[in-house]
N, C-alpha and C positions, 0 to 999 in steps of 0.2 A: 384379871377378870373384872374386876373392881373399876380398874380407871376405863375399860372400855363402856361399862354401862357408864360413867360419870359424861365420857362423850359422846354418848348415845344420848343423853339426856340436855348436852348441852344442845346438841345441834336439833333436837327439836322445840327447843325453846326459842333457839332461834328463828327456825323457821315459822312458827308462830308470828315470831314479831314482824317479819318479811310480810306475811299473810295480813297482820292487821295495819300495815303500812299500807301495802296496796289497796285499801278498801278505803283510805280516805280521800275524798272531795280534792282534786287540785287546786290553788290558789293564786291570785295572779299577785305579782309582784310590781304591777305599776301602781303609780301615785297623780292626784292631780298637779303634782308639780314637775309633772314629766312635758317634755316638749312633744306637742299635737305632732302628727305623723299623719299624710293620708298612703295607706299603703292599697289601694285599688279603687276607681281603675287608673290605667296609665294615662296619663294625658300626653300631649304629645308635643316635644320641643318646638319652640318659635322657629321661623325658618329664616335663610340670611340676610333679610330685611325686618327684620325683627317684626312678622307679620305670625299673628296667632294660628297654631296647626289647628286641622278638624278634626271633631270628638268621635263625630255623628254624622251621619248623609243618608237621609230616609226620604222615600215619597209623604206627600204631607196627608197620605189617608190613614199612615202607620201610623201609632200613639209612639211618643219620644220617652225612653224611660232609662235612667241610670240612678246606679245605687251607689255609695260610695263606702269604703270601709276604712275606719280608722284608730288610732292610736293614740293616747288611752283610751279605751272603747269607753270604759264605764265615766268619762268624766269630760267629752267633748262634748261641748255642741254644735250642730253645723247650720249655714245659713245660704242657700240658694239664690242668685241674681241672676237676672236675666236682661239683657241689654239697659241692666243698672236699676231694677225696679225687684226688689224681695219678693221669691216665688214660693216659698217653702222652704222649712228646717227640719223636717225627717232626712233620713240617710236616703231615704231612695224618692225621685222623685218621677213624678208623670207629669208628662201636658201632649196637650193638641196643639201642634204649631202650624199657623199659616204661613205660605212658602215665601223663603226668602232665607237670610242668613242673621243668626243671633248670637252674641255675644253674652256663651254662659261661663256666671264663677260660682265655684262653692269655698267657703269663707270657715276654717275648723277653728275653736279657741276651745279653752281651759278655764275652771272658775280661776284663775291666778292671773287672767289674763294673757297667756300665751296663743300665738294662733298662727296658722298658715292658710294656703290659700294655693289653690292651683286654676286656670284656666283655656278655654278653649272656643274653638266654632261649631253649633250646630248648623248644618245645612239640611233645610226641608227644600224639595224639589216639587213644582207644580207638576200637575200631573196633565196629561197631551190634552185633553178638551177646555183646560182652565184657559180664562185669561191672565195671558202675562207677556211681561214687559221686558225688552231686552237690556243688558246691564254697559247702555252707552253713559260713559261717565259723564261729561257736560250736559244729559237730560238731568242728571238727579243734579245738579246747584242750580238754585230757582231765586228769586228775589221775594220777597214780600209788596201782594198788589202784580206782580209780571205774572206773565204767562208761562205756562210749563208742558211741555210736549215729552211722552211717553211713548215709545216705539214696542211694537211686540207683535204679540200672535191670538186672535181672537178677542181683538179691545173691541169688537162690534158688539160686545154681550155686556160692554161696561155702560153702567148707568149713571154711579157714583163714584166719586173717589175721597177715601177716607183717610185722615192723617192724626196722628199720633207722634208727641214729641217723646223720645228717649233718650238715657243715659243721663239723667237731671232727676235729684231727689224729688223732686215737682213732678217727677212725669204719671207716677200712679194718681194724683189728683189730676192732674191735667186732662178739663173733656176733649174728647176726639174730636177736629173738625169732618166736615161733610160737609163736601164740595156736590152739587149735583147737576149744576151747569157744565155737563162733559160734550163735548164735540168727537164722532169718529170721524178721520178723513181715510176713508177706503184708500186713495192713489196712494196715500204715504204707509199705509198700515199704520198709522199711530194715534190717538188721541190728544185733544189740547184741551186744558179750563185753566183756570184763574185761578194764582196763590191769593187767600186773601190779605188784605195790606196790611193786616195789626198781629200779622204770624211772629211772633218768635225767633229770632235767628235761634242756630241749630239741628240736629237729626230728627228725624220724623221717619215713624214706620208707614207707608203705604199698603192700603189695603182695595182692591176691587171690589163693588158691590155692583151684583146685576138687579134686573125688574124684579126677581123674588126673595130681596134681601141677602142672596147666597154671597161669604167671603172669596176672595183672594187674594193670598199675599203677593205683594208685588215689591217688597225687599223696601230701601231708607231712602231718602229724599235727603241731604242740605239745604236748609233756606239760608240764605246770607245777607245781611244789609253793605256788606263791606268790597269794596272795588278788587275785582278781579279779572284778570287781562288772561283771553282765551285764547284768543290769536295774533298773528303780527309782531312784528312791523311790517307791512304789504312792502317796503323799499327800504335796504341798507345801506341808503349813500348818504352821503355828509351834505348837508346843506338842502335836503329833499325835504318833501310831505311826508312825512310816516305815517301808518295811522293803525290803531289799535282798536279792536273790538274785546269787549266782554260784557260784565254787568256792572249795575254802579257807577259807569266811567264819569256821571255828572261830577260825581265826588273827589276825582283825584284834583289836588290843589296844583300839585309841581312834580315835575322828574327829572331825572338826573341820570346824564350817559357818561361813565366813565368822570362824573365830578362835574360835570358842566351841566348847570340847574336851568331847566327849562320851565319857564310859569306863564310864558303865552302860549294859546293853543289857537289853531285858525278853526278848528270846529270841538265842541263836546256836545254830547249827548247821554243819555244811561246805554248806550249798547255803543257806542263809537267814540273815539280824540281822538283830532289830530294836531300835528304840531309839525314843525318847520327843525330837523335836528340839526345839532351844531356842526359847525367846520370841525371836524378832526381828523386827523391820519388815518389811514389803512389800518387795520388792528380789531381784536380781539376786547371787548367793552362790556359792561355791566347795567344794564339798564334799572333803576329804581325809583320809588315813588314815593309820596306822601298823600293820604286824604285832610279833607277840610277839617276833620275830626283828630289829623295828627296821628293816623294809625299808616302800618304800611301798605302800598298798593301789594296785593298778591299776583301772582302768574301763574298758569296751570302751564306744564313741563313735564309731559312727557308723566301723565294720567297721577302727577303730586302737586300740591300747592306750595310753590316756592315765594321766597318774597325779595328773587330779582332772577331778571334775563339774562342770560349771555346771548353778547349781539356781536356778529362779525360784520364792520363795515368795511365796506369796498365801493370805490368811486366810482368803479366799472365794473360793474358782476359779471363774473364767469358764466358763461352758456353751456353748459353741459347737453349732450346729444344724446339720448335715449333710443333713441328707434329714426330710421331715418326708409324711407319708399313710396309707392304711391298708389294707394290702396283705394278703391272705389268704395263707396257705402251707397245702397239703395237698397230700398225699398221692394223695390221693382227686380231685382235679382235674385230673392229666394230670403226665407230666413236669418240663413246664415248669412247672406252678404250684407243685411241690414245694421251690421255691428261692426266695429272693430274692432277684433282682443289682437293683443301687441308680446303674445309669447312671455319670457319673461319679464317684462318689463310692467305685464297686467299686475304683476305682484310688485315690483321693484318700487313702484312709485308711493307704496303705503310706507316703507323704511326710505324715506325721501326725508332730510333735517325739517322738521315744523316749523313755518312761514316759506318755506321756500317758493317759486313762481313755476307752477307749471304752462309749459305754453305747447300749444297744439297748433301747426300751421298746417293749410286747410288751403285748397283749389277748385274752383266750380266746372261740374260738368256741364260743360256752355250747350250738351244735348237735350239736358233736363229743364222742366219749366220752373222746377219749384227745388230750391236748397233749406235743409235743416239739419241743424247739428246740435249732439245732445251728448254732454260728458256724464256718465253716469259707474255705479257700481256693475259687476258681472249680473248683479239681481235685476238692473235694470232700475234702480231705486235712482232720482236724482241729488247729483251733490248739493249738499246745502248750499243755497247762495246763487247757484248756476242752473237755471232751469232751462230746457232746450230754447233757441232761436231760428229766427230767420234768417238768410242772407243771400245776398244776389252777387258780393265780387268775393275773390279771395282776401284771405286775411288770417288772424293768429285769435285763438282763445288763450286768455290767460287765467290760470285757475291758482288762488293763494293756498297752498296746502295749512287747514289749521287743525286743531286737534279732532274736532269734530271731522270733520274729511276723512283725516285719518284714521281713525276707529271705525268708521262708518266701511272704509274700503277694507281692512281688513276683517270685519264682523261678515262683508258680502264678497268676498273672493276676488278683489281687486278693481279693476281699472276698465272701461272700456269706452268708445265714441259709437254714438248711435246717429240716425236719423237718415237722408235721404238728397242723392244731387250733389256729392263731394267728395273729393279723393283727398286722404289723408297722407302730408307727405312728409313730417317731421312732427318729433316728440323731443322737447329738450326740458330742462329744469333749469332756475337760476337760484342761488342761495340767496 
């Protein structure tokens, strides 16, 4: 009887102690010398161009807000950037963003100096009455002192256009210019002004301002001082004219195809050179460059900045056949006949190789008094470079496919010939 009260009495003493266990405080067991952790939210893996995923995608009348939680809670601190300029070091942060795409980081460390760091894209979207600009890549590289043309929807409410340099420790000091000499041209939907000439090479954010000082984002700008080759070579044979357009081209000193160093040109200018290439075989070549300054000419390929061509020369270029018949275009025959779309081939000709020669051969209707022919997108927008003409015999358009072209026909649904008094009777390409 004895030993049962003795374990009647232990096991309440036990329980006891269970009881005054439970009732103390937990405690954590990290240390400042723990390695930072951000454990929410997830960010989201780069993708297989090693291009940052998105965080965020909100209209830009929503407020932008994330919080971040992390490890060791009690001994991080954290540090917010935003397209490289410190926005705040709370855990949770807000802003008002004007529309466009930003490049945020938050930055975790430990007084021991230990830190990590995760990143991503916020995308703000304009919303249907703003103005904004479309994202044709050759508008956003501009020179310092050149002119720069913006394409979009509702740029007749822009009055101003405001720039901001970022991703440069400079840039929170750095004053915004404000451009106010803007031009709309209705025909093209897009706007032109003037980079001014003592800009800064670098990114710059773009912002719209209308008559009542009202914002809109209108995403980054590139200014560049340094030579960049946009299109061309208009001809891939040995011993021809080449000729190259982009910016800068005053600047390029010499080039070089496949090792063979060219340093006379029969014309330069800042948007044109040309030069006379070497005799060489049939083949598969490297085009490259140097500036006066000793830096390399770049190329734009295929929407990256590369810094050389691949150039296939041929003595004889192949003629490739696209569409072949013998289509009337007027005017005078109803809407519809006023155009010509080419079936597949209205799409076929935007995944056409960049420089390649499109050529359009064309027959007059000797019944009509007046011929015009006009290559344009399906929107009816004209190709850069080619704006409609006249003509009284038959003959061939020839159209240089360059990047701008290209972007430009696949942003507006392809290919078509417009205008009045011609029948359309062959589509081919040359490389």
């Amino acid at each position: 009887m004895k030993n049962i009260y003795w374990i009647l009495f232990i096991l309440l003493g036990a329980g006891f102690s269970f009881t005054s266990c439970s009732e103390e405080e937990p405690f954590s067991t990290a240390t400042a010398d723990d390695n930072p952790r951000i454990i929410a939210p997830t960010f989201p893996e780069r993708d297989e161009n090693g291009g940052l995923g998105t965080i965020s995608e909100i209209d830009r009348d929503v407020l932008f807000s994330i919080t971040v939680t992390t490890t060791p809670a009690d001994y991080t601190s954290v540090v917010w950037t935003l397209d490289g300029e410190n926005v705040g070091t709370e855990k949770t942060l807000e802003m008002n963003l004007e529309a466009g795409i930003y490049h945020l980081r938050v930055d975790v460390s430990t007084p021991v100096g230990k830190t990590t760091f995760r990143e991503g894209l916020v995308k703000i979207k304009a919303l249907a009455e703003d103005p904004q600009s479309d994202e044709i890549v050759l508008e956003r590289i501009v020179v310092p002192g050149g002119w720069a043309r913006l394409s979009g929807t509702n740029l007749d409410k822009v009055a101003k256009v405001a720039l901001k340099q970022i991703n440069v420790s400079e840039s929170k000091s750095n004053p915004e210019v404000e451009i106010s000499d803007v031009t709309y041209v209705e025909s093209g939907a897009y706007i032109e002004f003037k980079i001014p000439a003592g800009l800064a090479d670098g990114e710059y954010r773009v912002a719209f301002v209308d008559v009542k000082g009202n914002r809109y984002g209108a995403n980054t700008m590139d200014v560049t001082s340094k030579s960049l080759v946009t299109s061309g070579p208009d001809s891939k044979q040995p011993n021809a004219k080449w000729t190259l357009t982009g910016l800068n081209m005053d600047k390029v000193a010499s080039l070089s195809l496949g090792g063979n160093a060219i340093t006379t040109f029969v014309e330069q200018y800042s948007t044109r050179l040309t030069f006379v290439s070497p005799i060489v075989a049939d083949g598969d070549y490297v085009l490259t460059g140097i500036t006066s300054d000793g830096e390399s000419v770049n190329f734009f390929v295929e929407d990256e900045i590369k810094t050389e061509l691949a150039v296939t020369v041929k003595d004889s270029p192949s003629e490739v056949e696209l569409w072949k018949g013998h289509y009337y275009v007027s005017w005078e025959a109803g809407a519809s006949e006023s155009a010509k779309e080419f079936g597949e081939v209205k799409t076929m000709i935007q995944d056409l190789p960049l420089g390649s020669k499109l050529k359009i051969y064309y027959t007059i209707e000797p019944n009509d008094t007046y011929h015009q022919i006009g290559t344009k997108t399906a929107y009816w927008t004209d190709l850069p470079g080619y704006p409609e003409s006249v003509f009284s015999e038959d003959g061939v358009v020839e159209i240089v496919l360059t990047q701008e072209i290209i972007d430009l026909l696949k942003a507006e649904a392809g290919f078509i010939c417009v205008g009045h008094g011609y029948y359309v009777d062959r589509v081919t390409y040359e490389e």
